[in-house]
MDAnalysis code that builds the backbone (N, CA, C; Angstrom):
import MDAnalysis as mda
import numpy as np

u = mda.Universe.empty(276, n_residues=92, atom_resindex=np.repeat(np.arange(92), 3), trajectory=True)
u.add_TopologyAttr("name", ["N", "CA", "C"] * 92)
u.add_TopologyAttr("resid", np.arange(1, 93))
u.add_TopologyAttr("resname", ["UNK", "UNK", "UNK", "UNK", "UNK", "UNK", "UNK", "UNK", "UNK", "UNK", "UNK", "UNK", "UNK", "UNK", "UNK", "UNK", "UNK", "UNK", "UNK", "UNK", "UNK", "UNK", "UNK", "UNK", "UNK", "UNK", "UNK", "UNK", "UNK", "UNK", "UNK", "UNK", "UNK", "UNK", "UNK", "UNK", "UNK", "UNK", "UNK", "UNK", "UNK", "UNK", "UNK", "UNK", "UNK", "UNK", "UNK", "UNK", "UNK", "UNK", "UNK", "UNK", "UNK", "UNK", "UNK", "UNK", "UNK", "UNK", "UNK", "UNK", "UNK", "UNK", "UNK", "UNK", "UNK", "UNK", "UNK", "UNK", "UNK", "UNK", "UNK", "UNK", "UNK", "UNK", "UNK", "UNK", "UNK", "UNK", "UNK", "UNK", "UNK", "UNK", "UNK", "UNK", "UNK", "UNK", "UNK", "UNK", "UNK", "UNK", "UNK", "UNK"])
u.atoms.positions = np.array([
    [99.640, 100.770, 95.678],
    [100.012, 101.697, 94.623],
    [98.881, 101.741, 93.600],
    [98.831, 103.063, 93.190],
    [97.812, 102.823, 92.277],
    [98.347, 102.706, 90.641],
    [97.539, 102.443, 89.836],
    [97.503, 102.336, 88.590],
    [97.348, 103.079, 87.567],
    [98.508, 103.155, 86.696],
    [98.429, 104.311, 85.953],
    [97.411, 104.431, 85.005],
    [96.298, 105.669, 84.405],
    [95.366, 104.990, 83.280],
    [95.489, 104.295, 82.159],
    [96.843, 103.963, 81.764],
    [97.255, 103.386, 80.630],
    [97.211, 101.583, 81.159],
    [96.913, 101.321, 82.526],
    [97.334, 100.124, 82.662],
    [95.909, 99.834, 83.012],
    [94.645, 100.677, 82.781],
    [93.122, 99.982, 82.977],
    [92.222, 99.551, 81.718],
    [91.888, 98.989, 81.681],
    [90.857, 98.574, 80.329],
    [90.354, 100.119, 80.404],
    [90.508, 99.806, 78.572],
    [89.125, 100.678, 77.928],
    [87.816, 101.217, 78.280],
    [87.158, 102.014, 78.213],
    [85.754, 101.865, 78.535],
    [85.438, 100.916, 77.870],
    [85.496, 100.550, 76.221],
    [84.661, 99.917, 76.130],
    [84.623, 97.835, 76.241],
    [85.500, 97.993, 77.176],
    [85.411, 96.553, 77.442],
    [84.892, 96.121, 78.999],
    [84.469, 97.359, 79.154],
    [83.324, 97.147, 80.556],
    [82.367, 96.492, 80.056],
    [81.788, 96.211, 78.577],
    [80.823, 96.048, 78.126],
    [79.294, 96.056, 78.970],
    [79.212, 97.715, 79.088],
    [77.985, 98.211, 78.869],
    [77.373, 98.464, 77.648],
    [76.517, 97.532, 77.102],
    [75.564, 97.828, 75.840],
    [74.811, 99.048, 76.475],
    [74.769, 99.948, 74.762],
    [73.569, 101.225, 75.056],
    [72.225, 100.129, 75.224],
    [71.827, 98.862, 74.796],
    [70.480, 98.755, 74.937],
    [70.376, 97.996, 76.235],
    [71.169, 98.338, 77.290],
    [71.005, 97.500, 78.652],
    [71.139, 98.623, 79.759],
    [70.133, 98.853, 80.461],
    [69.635, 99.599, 81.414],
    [70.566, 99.954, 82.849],
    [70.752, 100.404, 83.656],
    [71.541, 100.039, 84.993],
    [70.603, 99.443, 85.556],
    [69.239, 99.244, 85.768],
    [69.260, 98.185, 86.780],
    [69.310, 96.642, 86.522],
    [69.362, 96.351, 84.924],
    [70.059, 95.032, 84.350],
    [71.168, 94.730, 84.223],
    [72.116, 95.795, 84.862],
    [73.896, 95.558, 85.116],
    [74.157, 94.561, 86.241],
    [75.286, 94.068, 86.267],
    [75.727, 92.787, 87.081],
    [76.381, 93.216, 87.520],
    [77.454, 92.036, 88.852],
    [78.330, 92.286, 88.836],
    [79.014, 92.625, 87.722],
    [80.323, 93.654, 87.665],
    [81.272, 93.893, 86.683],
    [83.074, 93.751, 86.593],
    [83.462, 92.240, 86.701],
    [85.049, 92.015, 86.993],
    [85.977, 93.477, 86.545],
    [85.354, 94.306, 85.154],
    [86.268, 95.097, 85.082],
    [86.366, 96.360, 86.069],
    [85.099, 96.763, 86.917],
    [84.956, 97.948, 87.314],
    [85.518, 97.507, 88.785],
    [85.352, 96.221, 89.162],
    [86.505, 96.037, 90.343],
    [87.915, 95.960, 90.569],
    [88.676, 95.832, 89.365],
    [90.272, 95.994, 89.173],
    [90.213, 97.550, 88.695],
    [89.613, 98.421, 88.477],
    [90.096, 99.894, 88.732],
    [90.435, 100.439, 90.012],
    [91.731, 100.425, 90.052],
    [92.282, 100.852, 91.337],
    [92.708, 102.582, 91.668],
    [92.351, 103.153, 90.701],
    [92.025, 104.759, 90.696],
    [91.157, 104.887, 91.660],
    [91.498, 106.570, 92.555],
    [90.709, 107.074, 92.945],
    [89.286, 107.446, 92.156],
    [87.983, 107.438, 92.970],
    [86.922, 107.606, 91.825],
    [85.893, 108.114, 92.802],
    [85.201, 109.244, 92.105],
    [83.924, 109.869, 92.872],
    [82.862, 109.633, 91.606],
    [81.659, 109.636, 92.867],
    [80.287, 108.806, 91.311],
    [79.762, 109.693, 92.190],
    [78.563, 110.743, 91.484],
    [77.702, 111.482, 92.179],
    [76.897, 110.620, 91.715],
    [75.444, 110.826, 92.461],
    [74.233, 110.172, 92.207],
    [72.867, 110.821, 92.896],
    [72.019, 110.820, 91.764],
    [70.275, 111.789, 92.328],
    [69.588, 110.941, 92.996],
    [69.249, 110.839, 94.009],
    [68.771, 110.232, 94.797],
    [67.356, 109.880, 93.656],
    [66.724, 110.858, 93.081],
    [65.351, 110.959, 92.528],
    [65.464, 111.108, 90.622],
    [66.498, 110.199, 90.702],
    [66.803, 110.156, 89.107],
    [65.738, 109.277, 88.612],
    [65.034, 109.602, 87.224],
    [64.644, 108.801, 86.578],
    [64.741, 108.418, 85.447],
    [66.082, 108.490, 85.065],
    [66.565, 107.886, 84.105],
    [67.341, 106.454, 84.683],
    [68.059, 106.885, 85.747],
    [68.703, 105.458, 86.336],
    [68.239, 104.904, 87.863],
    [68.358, 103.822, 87.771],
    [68.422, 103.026, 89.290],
    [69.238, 103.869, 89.849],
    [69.417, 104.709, 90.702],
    [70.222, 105.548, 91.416],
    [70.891, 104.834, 92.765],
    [69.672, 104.216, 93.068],
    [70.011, 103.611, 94.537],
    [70.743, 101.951, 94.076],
    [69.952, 101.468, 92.956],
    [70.481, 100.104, 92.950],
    [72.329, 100.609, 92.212],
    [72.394, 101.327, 91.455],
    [73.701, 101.672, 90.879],
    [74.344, 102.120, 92.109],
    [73.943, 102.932, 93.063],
    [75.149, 103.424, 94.811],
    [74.994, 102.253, 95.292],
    [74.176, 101.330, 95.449],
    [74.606, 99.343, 96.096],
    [75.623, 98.871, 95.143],
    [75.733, 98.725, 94.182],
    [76.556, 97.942, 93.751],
    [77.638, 98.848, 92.961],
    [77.935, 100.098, 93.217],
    [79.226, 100.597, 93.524],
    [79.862, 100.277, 94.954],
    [79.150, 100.301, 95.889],
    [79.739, 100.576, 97.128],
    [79.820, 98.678, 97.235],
    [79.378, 98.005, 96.694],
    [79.806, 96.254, 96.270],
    [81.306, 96.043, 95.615],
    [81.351, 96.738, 94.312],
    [82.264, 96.208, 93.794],
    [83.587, 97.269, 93.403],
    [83.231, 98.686, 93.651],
    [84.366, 99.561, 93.703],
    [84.363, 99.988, 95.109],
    [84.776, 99.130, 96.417],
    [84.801, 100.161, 97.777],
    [85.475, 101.683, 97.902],
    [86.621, 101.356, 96.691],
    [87.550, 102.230, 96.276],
    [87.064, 103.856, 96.193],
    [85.783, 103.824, 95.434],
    [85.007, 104.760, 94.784],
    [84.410, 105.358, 96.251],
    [84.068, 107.179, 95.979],
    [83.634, 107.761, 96.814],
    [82.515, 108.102, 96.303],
    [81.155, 107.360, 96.939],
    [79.842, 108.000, 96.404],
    [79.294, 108.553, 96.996],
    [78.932, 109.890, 96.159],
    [77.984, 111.122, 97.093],
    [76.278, 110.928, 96.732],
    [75.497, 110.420, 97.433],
    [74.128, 110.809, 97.128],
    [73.336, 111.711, 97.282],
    [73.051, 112.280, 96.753],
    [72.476, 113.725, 96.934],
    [70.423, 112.996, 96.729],
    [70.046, 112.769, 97.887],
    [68.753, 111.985, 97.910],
    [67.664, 112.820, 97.212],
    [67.934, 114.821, 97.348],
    [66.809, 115.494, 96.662],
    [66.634, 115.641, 95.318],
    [67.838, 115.025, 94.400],
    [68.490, 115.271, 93.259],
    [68.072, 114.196, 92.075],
    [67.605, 114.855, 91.127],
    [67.425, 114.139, 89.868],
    [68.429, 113.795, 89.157],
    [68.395, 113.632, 87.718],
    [69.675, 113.169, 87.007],
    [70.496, 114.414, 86.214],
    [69.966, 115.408, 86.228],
    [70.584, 116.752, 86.122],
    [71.228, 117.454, 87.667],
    [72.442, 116.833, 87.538],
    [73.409, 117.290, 88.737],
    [73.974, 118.908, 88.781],
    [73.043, 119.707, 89.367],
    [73.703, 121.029, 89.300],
    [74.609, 121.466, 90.216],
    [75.424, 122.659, 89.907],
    [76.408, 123.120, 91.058],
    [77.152, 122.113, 91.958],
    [77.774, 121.163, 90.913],
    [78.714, 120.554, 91.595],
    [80.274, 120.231, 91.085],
    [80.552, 121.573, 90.778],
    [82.057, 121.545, 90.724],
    [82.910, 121.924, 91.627],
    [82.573, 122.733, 93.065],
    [82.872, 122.474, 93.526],
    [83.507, 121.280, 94.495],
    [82.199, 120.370, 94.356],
    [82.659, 119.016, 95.119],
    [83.629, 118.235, 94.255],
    [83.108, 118.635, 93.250],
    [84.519, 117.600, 91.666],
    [85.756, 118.408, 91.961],
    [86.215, 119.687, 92.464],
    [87.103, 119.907, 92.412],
    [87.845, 119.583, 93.740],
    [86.950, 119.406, 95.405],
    [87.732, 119.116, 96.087],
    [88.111, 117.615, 96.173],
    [87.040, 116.705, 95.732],
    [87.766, 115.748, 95.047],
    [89.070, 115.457, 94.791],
    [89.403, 116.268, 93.237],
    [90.115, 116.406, 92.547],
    [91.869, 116.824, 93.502],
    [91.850, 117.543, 93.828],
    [92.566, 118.276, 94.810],
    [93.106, 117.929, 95.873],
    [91.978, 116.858, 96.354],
    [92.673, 116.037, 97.972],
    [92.976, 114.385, 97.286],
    [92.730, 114.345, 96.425],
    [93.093, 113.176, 95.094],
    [94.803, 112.668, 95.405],
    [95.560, 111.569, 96.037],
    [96.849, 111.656, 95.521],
    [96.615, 110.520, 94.022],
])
């Protein structure tokens, strides 16, 4: 069964500091007890984030989570509401 959002921590007790990077993120105990459905897009050719080290250690500690990598893609994700909406839609 899943979990209603009232029964998940806060964002902010994931404790992500703004002055800590994704590829200095750890494991994270809170982002593995989210038992919500969850889609993470990701730019294969982002350079703002570890793209690839952040899709390893989603697919580590949320198996739950559906990650799409889009390998030609920077960190400006265009034309993708479609995919957020079938997501959304085949979502129970």
């Amino acid at each position: 069964a899943h979990k209603t959002i009232a029964q998940h921590p806060p964002p902010s007790t994931l404790n992500y500091p703004a002055t800590r990077t994704y590829t200095q993120l750890k494991r994270n105990p809170a982002l593995e007890t989210l038992g919500m459905p969850m889609q993470v897009t990701l730019g294969g050719r982002d350079r703002l984030i570890d793209s690839h080290g952040t899709r390893r250690r989603l697919q580590q500690t949320a198996p739950h989570a559906s990650v799409r990598f889009l390998p030609e893609t920077g960190h400006l994700l265009k034309n993708q509401a479609q995919p957020v909406l079938d997501f959304l839609l085949t979502t129970e």
